[in-house]
N, CA, C, O and CB atoms as a CASP TS submission, in Angstrom:
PFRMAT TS
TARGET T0000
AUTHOR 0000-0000-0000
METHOD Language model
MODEL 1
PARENT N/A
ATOM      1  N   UNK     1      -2.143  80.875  29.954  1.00  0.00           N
ATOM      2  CA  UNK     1      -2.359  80.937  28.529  1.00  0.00           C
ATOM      3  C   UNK     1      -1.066  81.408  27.862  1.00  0.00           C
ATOM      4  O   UNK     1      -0.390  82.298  28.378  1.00  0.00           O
ATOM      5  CB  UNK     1      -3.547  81.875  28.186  1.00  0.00           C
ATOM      6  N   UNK     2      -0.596  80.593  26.293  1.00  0.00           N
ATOM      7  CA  UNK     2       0.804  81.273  25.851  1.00  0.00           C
ATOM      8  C   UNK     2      -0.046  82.597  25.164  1.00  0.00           C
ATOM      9  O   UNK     2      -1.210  82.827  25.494  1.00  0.00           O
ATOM     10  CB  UNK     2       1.990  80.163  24.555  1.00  0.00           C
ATOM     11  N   UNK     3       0.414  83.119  24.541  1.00  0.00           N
ATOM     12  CA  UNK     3       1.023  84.280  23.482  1.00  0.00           C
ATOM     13  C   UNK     3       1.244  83.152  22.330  1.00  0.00           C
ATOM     14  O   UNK     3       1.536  81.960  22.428  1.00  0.00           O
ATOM     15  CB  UNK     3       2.726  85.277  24.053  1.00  0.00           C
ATOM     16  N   UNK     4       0.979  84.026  21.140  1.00  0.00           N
ATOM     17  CA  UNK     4       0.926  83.731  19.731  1.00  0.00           C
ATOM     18  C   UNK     4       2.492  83.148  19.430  1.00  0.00           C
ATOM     19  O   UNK     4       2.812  82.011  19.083  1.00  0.00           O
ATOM     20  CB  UNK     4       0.476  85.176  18.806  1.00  0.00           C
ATOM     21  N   UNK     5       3.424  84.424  19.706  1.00  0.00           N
ATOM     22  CA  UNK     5       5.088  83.964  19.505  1.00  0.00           C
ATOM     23  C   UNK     5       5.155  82.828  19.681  1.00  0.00           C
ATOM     24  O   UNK     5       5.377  82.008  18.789  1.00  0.00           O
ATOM     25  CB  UNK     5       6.177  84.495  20.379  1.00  0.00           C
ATOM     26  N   UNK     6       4.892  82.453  21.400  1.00  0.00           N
ATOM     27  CA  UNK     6       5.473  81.386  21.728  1.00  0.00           C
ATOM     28  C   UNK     6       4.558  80.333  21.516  1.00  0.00           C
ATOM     29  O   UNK     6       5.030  79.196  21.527  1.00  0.00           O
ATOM     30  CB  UNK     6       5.965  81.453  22.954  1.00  0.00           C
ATOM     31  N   UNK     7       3.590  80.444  21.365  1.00  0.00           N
ATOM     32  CA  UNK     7       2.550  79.307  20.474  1.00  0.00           C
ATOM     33  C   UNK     7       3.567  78.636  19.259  1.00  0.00           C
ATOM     34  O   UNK     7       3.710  77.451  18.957  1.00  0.00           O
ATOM     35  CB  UNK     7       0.953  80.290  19.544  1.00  0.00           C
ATOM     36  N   UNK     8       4.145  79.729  18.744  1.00  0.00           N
ATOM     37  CA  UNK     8       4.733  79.429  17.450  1.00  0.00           C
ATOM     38  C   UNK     8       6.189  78.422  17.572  1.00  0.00           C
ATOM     39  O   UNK     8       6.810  77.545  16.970  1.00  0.00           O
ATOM     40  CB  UNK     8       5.061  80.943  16.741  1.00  0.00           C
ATOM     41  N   UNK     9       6.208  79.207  18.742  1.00  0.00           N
ATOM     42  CA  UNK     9       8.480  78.441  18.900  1.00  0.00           C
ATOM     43  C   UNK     9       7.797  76.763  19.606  1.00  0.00           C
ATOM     44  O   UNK     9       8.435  75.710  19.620  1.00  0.00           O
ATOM     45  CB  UNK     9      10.301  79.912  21.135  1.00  0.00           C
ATOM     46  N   UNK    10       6.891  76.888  19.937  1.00  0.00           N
ATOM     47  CA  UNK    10       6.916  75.415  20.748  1.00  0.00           C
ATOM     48  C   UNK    10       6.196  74.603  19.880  1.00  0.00           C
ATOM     49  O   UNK    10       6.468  73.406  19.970  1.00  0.00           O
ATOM     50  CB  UNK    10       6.191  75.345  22.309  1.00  0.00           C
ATOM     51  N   UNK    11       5.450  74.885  19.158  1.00  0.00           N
ATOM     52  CA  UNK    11       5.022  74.510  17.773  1.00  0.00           C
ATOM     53  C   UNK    11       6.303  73.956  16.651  1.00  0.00           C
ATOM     54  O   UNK    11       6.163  72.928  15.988  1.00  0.00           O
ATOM     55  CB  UNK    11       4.289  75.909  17.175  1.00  0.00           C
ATOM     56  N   UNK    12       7.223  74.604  16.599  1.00  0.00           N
ATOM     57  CA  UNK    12       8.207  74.485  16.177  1.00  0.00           C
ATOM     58  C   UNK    12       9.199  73.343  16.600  1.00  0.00           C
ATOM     59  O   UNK    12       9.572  72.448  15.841  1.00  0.00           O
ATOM     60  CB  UNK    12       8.539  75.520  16.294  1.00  0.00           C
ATOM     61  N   UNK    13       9.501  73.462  17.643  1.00  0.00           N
ATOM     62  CA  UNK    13      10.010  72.758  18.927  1.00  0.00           C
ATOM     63  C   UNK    13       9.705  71.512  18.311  1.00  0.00           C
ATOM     64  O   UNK    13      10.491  70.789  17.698  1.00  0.00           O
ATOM     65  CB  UNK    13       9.279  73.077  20.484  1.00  0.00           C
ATOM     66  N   UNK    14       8.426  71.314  18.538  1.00  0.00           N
ATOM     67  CA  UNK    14       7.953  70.026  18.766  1.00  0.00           C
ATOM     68  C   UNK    14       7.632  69.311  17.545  1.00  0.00           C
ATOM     69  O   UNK    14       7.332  68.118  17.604  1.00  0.00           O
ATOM     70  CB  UNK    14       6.848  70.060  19.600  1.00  0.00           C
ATOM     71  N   UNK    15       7.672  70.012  16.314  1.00  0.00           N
ATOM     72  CA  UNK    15       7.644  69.665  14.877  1.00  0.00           C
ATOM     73  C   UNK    15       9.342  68.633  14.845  1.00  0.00           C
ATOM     74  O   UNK    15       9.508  67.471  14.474  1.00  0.00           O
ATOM     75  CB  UNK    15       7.568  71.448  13.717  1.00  0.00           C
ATOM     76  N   UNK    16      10.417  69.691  15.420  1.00  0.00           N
ATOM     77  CA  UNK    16      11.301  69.551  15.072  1.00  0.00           C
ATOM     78  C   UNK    16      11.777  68.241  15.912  1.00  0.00           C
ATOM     79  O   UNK    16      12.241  67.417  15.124  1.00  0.00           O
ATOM     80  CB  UNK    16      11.879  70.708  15.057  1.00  0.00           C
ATOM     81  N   UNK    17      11.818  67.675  17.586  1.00  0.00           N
ATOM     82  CA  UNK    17      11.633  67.035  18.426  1.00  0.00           C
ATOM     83  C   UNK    17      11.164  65.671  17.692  1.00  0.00           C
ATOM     84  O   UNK    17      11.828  64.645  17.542  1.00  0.00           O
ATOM     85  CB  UNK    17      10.840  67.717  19.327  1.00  0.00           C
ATOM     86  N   UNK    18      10.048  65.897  17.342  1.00  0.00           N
ATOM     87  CA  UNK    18       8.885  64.931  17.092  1.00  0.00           C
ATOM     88  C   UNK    18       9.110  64.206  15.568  1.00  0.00           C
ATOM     89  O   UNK    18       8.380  63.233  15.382  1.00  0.00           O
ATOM     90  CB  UNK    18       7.350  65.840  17.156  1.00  0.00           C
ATOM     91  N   UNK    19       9.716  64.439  14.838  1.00  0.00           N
ATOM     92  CA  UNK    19       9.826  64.187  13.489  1.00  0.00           C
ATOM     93  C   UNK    19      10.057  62.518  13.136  1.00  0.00           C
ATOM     94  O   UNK    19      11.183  62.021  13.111  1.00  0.00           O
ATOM     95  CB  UNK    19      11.023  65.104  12.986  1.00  0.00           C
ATOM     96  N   UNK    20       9.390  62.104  12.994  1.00  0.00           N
ATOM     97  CA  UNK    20       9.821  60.650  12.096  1.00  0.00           C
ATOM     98  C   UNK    20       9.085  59.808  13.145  1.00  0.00           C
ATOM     99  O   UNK    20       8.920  58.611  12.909  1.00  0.00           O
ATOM    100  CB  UNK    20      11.794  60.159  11.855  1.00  0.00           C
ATOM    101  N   UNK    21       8.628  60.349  14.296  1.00  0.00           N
ATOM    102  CA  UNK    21       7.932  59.402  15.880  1.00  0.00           C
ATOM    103  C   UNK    21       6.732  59.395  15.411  1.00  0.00           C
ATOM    104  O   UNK    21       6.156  59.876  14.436  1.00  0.00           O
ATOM    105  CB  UNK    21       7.919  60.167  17.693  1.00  0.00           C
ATOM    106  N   UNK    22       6.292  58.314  16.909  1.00  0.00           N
ATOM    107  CA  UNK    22       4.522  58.560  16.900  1.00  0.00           C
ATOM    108  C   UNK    22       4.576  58.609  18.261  1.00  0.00           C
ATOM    109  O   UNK    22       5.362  58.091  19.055  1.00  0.00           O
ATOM    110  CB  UNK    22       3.291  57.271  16.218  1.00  0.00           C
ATOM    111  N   UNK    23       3.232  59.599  18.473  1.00  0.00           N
ATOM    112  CA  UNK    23       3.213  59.668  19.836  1.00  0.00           C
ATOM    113  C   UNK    23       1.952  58.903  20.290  1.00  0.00           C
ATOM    114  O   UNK    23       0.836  59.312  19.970  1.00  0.00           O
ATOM    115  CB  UNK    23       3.259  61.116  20.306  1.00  0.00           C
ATOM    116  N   UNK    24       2.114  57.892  20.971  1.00  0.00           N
ATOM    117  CA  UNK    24       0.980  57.080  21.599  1.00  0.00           C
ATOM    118  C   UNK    24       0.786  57.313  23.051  1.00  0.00           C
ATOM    119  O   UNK    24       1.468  57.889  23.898  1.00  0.00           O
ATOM    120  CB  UNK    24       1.212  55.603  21.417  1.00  0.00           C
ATOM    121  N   UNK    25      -0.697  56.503  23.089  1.00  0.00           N
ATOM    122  CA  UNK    25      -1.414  57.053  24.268  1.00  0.00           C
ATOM    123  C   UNK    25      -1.405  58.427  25.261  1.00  0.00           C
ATOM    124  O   UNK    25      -1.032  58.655  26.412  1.00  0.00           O
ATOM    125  CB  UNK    25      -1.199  56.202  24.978  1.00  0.00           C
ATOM    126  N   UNK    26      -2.104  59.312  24.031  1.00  0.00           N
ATOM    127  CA  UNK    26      -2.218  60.825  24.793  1.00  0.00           C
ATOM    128  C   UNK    26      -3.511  60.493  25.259  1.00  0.00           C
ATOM    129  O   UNK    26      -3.720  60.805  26.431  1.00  0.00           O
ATOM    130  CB  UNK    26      -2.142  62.406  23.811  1.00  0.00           C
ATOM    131  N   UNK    27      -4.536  59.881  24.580  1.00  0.00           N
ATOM    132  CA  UNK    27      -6.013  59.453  24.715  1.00  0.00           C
ATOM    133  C   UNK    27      -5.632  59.560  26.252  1.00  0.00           C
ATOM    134  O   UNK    27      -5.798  60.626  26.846  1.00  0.00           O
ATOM    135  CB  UNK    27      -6.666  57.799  23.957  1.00  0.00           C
ATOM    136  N   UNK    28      -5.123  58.452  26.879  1.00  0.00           N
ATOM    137  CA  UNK    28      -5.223  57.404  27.639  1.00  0.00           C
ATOM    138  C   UNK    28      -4.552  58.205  29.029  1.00  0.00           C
ATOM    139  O   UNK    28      -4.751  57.882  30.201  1.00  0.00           O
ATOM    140  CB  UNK    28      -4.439  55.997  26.955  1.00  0.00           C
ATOM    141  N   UNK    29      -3.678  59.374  28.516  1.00  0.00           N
ATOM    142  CA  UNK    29      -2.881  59.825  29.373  1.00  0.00           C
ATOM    143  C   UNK    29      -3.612  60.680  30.769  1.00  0.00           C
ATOM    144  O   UNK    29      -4.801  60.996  30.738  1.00  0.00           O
ATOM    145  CB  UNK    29      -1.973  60.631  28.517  1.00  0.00           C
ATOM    146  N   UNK    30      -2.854  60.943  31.783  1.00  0.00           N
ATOM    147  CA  UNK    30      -3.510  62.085  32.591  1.00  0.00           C
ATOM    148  C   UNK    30      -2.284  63.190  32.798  1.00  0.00           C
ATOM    149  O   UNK    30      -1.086  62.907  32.778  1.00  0.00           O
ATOM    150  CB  UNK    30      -4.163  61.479  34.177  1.00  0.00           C
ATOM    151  N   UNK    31      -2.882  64.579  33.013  1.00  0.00           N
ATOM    152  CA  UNK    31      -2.416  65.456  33.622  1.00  0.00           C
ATOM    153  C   UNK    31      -0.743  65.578  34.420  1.00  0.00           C
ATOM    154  O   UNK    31      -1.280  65.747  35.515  1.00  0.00           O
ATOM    155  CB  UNK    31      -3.420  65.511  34.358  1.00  0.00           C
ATOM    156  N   UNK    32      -0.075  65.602  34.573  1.00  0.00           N
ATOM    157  CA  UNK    32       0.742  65.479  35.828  1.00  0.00           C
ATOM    158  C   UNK    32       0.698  66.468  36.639  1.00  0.00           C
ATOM    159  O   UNK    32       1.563  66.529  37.514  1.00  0.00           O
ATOM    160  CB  UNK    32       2.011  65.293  35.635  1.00  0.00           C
ATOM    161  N   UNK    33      -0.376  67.541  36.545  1.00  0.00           N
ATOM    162  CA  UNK    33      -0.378  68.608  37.529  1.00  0.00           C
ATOM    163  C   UNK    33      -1.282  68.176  38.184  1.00  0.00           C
ATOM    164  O   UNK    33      -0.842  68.037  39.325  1.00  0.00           O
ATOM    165  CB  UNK    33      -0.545  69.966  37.171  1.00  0.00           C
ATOM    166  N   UNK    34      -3.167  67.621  38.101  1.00  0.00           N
ATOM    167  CA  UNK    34      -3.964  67.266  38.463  1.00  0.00           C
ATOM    168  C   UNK    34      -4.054  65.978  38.941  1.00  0.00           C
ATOM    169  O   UNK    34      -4.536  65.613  40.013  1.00  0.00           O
ATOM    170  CB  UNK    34      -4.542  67.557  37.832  1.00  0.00           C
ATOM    171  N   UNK    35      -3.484  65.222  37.943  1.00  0.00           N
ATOM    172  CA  UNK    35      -3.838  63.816  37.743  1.00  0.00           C
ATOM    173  C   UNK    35      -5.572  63.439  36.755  1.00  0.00           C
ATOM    174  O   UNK    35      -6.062  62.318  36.618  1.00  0.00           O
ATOM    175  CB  UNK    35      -3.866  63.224  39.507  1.00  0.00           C
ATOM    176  N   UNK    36      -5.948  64.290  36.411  1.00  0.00           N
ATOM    177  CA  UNK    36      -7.599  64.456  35.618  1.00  0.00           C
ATOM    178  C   UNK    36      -7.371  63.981  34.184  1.00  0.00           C
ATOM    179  O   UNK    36      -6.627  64.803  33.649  1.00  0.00           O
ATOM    180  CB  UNK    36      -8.301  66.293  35.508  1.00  0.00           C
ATOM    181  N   UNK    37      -7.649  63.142  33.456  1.00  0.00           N
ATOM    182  CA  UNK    37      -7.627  62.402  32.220  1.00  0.00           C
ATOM    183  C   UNK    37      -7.350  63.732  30.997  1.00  0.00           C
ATOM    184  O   UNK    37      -7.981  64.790  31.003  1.00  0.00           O
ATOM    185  CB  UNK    37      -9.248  61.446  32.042  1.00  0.00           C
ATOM    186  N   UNK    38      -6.652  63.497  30.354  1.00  0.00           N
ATOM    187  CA  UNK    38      -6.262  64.559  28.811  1.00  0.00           C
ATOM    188  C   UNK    38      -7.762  64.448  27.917  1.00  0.00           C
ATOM    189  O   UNK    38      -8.560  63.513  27.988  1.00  0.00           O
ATOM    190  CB  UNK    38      -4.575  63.670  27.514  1.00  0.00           C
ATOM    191  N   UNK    39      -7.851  65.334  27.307  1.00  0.00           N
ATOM    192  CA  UNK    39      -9.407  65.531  26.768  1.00  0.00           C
ATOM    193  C   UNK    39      -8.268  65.637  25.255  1.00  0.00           C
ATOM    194  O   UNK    39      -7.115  66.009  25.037  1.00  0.00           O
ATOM    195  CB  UNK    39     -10.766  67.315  27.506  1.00  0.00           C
ATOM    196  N   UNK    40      -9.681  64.931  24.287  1.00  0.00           N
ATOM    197  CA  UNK    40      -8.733  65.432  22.834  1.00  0.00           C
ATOM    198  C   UNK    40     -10.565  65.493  22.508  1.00  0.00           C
ATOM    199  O   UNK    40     -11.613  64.969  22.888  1.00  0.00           O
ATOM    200  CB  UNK    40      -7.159  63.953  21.617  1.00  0.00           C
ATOM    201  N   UNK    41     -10.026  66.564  21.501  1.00  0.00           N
ATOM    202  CA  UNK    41     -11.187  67.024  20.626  1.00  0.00           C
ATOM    203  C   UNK    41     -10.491  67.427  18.906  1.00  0.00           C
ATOM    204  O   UNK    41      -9.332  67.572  18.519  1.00  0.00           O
ATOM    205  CB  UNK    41     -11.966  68.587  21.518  1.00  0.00           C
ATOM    206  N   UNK    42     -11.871  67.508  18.171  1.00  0.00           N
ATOM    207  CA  UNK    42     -11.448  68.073  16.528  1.00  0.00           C
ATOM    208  C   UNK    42     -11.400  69.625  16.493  1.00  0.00           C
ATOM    209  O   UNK    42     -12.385  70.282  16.829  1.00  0.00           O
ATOM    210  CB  UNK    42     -12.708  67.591  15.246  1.00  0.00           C
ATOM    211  N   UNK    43     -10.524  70.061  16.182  1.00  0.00           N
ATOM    212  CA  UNK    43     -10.333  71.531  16.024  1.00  0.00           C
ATOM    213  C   UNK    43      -9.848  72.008  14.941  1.00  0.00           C
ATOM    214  O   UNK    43      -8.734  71.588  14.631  1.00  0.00           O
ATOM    215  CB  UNK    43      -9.602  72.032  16.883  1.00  0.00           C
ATOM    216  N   UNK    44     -10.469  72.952  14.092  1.00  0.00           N
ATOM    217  CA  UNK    44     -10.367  72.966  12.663  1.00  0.00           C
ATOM    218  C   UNK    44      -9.134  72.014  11.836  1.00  0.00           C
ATOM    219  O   UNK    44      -7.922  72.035  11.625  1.00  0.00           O
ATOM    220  CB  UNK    44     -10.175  74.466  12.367  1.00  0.00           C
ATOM    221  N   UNK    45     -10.377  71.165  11.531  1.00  0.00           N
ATOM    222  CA  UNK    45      -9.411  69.878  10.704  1.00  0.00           C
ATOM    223  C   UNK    45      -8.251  68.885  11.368  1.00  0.00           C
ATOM    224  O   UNK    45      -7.721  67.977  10.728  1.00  0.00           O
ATOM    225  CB  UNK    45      -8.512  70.617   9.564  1.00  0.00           C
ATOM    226  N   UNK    46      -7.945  69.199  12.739  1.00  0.00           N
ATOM    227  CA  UNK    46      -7.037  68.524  13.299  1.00  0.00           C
ATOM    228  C   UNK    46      -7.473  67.731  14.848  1.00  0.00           C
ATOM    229  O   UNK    46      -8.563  67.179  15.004  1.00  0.00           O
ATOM    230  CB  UNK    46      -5.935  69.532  13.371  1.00  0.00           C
ATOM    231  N   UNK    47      -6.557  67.791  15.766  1.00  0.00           N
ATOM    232  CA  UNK    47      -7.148  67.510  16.930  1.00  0.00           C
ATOM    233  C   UNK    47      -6.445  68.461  17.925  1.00  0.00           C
ATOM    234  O   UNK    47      -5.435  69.049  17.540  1.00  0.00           O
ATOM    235  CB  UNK    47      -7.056  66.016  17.266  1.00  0.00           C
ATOM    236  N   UNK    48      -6.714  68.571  18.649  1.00  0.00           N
ATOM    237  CA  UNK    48      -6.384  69.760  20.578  1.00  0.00           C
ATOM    238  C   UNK    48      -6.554  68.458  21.514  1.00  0.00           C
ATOM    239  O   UNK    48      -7.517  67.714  21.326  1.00  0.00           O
ATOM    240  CB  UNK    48      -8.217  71.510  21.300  1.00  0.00           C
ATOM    241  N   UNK    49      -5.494  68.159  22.647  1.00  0.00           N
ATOM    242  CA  UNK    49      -5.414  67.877  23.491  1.00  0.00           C
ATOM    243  C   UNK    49      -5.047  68.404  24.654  1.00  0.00           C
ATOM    244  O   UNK    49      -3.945  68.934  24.794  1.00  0.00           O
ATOM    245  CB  UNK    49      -5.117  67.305  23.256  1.00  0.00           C
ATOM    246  N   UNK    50      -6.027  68.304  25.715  1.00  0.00           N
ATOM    247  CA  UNK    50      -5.778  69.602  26.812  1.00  0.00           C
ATOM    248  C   UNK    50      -6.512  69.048  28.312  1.00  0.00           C
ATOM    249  O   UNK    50      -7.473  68.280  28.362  1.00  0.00           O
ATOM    250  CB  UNK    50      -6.729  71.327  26.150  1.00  0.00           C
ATOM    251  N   UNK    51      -5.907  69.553  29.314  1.00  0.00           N
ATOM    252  CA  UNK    51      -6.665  69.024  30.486  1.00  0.00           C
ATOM    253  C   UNK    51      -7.929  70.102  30.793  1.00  0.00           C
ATOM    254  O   UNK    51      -7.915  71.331  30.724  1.00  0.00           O
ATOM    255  CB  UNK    51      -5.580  68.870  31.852  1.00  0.00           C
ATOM    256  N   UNK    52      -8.954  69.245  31.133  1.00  0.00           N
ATOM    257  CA  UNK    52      -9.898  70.309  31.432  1.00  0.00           C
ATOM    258  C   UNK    52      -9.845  71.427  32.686  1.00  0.00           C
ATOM    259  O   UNK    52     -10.387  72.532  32.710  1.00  0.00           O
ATOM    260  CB  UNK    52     -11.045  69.610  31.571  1.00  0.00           C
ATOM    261  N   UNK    53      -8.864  70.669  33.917  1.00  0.00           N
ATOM    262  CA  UNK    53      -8.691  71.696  34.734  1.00  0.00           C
ATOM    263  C   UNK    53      -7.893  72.993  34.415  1.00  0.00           C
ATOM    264  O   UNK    53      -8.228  74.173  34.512  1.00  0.00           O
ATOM    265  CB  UNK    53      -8.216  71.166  35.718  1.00  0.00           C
ATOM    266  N   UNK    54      -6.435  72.264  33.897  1.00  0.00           N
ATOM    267  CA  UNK    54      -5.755  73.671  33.121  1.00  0.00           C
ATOM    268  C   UNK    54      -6.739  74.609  32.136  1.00  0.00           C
ATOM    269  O   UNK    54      -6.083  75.579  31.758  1.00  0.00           O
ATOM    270  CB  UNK    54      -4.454  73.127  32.034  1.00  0.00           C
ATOM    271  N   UNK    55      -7.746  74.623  31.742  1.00  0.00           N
ATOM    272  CA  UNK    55      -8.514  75.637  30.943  1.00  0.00           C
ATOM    273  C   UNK    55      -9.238  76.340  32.118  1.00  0.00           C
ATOM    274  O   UNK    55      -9.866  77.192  31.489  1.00  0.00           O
ATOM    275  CB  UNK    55      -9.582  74.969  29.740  1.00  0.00           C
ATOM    276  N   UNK    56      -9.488  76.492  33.143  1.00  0.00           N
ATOM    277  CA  UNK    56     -10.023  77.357  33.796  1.00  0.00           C
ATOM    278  C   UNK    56      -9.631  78.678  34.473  1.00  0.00           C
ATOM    279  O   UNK    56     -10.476  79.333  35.083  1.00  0.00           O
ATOM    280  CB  UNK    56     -10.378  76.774  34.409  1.00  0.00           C
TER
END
């Protein structure tokens, strides 16, 4: 699990990284630690994409 800080710098990161792109097929994607399909869900007003094994 991160910490709030670094919630924030990679948040950042990736604002900054990511700017003017689109990122396709996260749906579709899997894991590279597991190999187990990426889960996306609605999370206040937006979306979370996350593997279900990494949450345990």
């Amino acid at each position: 699990m991160i910490e709030i800080p670094e919630s924030t710098t990679i948040s950042r990161q990736a604002t900054d990284v990511l700017k003017g792109k689109i990122v396709a097929d996260v749906i579709n994607a899997t894991s590279p630690q597991c190999g187990s399909r990426i889960i996306k869900e609605a999370y206040l007003g937006g979306c979370v994409y996350y593997c279900p094994c990494g949450q345990q």
